[in-house]
C-alpha positions as CSV (number, residue, x, y, z in Angstrom):
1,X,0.0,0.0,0.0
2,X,1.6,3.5,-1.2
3,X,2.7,5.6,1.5
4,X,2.3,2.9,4.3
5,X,5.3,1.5,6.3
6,X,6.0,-2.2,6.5
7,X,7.2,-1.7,9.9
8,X,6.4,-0.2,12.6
9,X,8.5,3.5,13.7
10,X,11.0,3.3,16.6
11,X,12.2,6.7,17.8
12,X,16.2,6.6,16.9
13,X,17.1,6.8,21.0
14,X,15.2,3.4,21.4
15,X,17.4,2.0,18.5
16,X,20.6,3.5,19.9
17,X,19.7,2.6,23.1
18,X,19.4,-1.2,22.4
19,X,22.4,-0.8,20.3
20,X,24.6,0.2,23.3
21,X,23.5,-3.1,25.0
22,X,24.7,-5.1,22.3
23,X,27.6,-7.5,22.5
24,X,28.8,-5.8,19.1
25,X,27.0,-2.6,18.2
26,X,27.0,-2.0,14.4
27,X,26.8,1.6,13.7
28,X,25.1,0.7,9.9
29,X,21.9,-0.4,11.8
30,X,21.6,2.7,13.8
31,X,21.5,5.1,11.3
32,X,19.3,2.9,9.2
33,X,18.2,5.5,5.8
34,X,19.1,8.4,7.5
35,X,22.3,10.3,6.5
36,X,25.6,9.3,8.4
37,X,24.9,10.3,11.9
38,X,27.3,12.9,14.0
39,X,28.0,13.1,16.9
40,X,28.8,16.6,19.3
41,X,29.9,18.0,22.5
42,X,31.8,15.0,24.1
43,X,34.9,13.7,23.8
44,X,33.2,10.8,20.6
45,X,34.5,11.4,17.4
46,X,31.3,10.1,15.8
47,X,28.7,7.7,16.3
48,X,30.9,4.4,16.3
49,X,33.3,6.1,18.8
50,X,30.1,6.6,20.7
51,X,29.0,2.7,20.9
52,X,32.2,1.5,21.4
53,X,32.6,3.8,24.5
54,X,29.9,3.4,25.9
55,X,28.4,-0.2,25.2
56,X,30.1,-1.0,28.8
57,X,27.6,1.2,30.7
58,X,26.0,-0.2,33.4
59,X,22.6,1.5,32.7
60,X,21.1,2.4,29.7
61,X,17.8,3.5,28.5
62,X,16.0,6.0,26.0
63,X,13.3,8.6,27.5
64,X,10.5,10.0,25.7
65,X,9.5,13.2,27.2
66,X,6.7,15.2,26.1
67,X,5.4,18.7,26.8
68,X,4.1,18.5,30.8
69,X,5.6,15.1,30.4
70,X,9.1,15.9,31.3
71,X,10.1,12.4,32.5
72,X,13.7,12.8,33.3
73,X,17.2,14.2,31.4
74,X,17.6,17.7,30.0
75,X,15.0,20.1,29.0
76,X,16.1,19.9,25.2
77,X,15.1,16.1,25.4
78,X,11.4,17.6,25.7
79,X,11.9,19.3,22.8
80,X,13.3,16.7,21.1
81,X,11.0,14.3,22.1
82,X,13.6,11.5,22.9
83,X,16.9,11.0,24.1
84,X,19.5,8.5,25.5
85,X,20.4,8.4,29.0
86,X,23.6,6.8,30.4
87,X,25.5,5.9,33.7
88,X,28.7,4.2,33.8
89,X,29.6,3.0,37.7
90,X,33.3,2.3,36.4
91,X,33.7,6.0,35.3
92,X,31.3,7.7,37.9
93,X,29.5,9.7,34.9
94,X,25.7,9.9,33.5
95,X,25.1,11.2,30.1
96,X,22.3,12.5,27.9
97,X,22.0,11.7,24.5
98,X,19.8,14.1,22.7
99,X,19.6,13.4,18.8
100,X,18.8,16.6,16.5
101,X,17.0,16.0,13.9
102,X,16.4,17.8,10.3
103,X,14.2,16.2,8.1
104,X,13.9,16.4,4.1
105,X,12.7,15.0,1.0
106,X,9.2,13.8,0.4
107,X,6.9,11.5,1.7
108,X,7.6,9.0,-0.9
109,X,11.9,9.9,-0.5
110,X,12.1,10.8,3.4
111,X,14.9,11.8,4.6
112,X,16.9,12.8,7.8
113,X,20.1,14.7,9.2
114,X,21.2,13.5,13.1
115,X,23.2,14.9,15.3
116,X,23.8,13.1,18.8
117,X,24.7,16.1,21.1
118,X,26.1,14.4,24.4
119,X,26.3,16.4,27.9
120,X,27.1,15.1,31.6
121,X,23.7,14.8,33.7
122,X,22.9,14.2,37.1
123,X,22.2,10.0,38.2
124,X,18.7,9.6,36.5
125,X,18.5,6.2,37.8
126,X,16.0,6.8,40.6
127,X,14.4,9.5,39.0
128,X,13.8,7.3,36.1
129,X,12.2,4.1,37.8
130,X,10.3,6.1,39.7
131,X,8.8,7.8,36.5
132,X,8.1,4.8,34.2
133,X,8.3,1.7,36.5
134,X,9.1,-1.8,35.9
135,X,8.6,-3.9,32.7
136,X,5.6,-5.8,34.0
137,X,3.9,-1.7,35.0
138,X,4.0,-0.9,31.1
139,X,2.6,-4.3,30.1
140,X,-0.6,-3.4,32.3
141,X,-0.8,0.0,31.2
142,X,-0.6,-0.9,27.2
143,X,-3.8,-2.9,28.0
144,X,-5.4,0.4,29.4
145,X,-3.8,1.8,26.1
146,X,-5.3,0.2,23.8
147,X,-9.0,0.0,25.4
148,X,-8.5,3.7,25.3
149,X,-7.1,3.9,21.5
150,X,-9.9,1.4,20.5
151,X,-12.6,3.7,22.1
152,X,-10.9,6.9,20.5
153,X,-10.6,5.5,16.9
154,X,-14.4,3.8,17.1
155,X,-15.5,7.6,18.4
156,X,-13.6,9.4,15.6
157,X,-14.8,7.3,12.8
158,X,-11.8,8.0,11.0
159,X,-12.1,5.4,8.5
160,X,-15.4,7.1,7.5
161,X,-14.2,10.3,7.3
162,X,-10.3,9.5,5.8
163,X,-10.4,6.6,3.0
164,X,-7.0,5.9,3.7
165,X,-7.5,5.1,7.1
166,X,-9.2,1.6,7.5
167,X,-5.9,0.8,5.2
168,X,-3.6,2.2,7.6
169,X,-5.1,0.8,10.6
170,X,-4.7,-3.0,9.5
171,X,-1.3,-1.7,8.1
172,X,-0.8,-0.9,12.0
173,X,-2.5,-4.1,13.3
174,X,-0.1,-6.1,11.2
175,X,3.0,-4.3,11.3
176,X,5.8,-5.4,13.0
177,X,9.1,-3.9,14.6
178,X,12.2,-2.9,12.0
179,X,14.7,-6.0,13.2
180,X,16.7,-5.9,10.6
181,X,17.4,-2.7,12.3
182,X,17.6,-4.0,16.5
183,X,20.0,-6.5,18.0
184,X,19.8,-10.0,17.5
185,X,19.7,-10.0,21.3
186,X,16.4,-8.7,21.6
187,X,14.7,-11.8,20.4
188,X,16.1,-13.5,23.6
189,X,13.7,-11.0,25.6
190,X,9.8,-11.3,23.9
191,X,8.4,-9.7,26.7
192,X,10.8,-6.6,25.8
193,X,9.7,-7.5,21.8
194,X,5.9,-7.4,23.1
195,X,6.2,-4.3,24.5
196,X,8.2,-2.2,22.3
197,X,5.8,-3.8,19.5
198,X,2.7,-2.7,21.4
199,X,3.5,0.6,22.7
200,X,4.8,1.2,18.6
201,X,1.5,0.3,17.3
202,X,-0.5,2.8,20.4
203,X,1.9,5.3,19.1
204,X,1.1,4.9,15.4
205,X,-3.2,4.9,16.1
206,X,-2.6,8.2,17.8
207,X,-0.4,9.9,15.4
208,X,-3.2,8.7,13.0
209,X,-6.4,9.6,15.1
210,X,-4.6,13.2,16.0
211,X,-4.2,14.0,12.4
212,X,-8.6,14.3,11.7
213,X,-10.8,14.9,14.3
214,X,-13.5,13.0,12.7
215,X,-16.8,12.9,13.8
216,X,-16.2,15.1,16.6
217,X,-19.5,17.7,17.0
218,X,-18.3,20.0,19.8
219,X,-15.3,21.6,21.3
220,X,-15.9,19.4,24.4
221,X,-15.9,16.4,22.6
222,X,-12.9,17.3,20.5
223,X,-11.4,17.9,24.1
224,X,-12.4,14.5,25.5
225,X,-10.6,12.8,23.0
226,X,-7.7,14.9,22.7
227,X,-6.9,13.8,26.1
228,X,-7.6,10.3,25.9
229,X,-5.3,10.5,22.9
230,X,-3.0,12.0,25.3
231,X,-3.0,9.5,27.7
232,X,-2.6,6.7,24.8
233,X,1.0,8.6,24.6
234,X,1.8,8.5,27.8
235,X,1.4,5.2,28.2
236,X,3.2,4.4,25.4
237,X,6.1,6.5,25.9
238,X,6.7,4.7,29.2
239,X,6.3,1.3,27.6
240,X,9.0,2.0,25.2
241,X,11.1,3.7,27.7
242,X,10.6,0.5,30.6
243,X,11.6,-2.4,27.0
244,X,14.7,-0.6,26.1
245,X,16.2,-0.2,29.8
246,X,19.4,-1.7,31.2
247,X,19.7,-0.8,34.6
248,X,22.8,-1.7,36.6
249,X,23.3,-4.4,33.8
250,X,19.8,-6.1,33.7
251,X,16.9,-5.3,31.9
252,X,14.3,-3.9,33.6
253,X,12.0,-7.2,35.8
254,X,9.3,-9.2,34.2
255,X,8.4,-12.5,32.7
256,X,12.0,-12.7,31.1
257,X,13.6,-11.9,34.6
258,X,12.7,-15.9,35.8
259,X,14.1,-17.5,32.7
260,X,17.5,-15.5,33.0
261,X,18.0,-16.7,37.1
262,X,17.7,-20.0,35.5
263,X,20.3,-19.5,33.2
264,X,22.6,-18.0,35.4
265,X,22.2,-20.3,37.9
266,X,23.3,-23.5,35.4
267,X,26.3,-21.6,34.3
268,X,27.6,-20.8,38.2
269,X,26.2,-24.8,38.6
270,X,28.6,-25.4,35.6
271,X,31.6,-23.7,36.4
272,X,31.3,-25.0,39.8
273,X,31.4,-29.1,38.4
């Protein structure tokens, strides 16, 4: 279908993000089509410089702050609307990550222009589990998101009032996250998978149901579902924030955390025999 995406968007922090938790980050995959990435105000010479640095962090994550929904890092991140945040215990430093973005070309021939602009923070850590919670929080909250979407898309009628829609709501229903972008790592996490696939397609409906305000009659309507829309984001943003966290070298707890005890336990069982 023309101007539909086969997969599902990840902001570029979540990619990076992931990236700097792999065992062999692979700077290609990162910038994906965009132009070659740079990389500013730190002592990283560009964007490979940058993994290789800092794939040894102890905690890693992106944030996706919004207007009033600050989360935590630096006020440009808000503006940006995403960034990377990092703490490495060996070194004693935390960094944010903020990309800049410039986008050209057409809708049919996108492109984009990054620059990752890198500054010492203060430890987000707290500050940052306290905001989005664990893995298993933003699993329960994407099923409030999506009763919420549901209820917002069936109220809009969009797909009465935009042809294209109906198209690009089973496009968003089927699609799937980019991997031949993300780590092969990942796949050893599906609850991170499910949740970085669920809170991409919540993120996808809304940019679609903010775009036409549908059947909405009155400016209190078109209010109700501006903040239910909202609230889809929020949720979302969290979700994606919680599946790409490393903090203090694990991923954040869940139904993967069981299966990893187990596999740490048979290799301190085999090095022990």
């Amino acid at each position: 279908m023309e101007g539909v995406p086969a997969s599902l968007d990840l902001p570029r922090s979540v990619i990076l993000a992931l990236w700097l938790q792999a065992g062999a980050p692979d700077v290609a995959r990162v910038v994906g089509d965009d132009e070659p990435h740079g990389v500013a105000g730190g002592r990283y010479d560009g964007l490979g410089a940058l993994l290789t640095g800092l794939g040894g962090s102890s905690a890693v994550t992106a944030v996706l702050p919004a207007p009033g929904d600050p989360l935590v890092g630096p006020r440009d991140a808000t503006a940006a609307g995403e960034c990377v945040l990092v703490h490495d215990d060996a070194g004693g430093t935390a960094l944010a990550i903020v990309p800049e973005i410039h986008r050209f070309g057409s809708v049919l021939e996108p492109g984009a222009t990054v620059v990752w602009h890198t500054r010492e923070v203060e430890d987000w850590r707290t500050g940052f589990q306290a905001a989005v919670g664990s893995l298993d929080d933003a699993e329960r909250g994407l099923r409030e998101g999506l009763v919420l979407a549901t209820q917002a898309l069936v109220q809009l009628d969009v797909a009465r009032w935009r042809p294209d829609a109906a198209e690009r709501i089973v496009a968003i229903r089927d699609g799937a996250l980019p991997t031949a972008r993300l780590p092969r790592e990942l796949a050893g996490s599906p609850q991170r998978v499910r949740v970085l696939q669920q809170a991409a397609r919540l993120r996808a409906i809304v940019d679609l149901a903010a775009q036409d305000e549908g059947g909405a009659v009155n400016l209190w309507q078109s209010d109700q579902r501006s903040a239910a829309l909202r609230e889809v984001d929020r949720l979302a943003r969290r979700a994606m924030s919680a599946a790409s966290a490393r903090l203090d070298g694990a991923q954040a707890s869940g139904d993967d955390a069981e299966p990893r005890r187990r596999q740490e336990q048979e290799r301190r069982g085999g090095a022990g025999a």
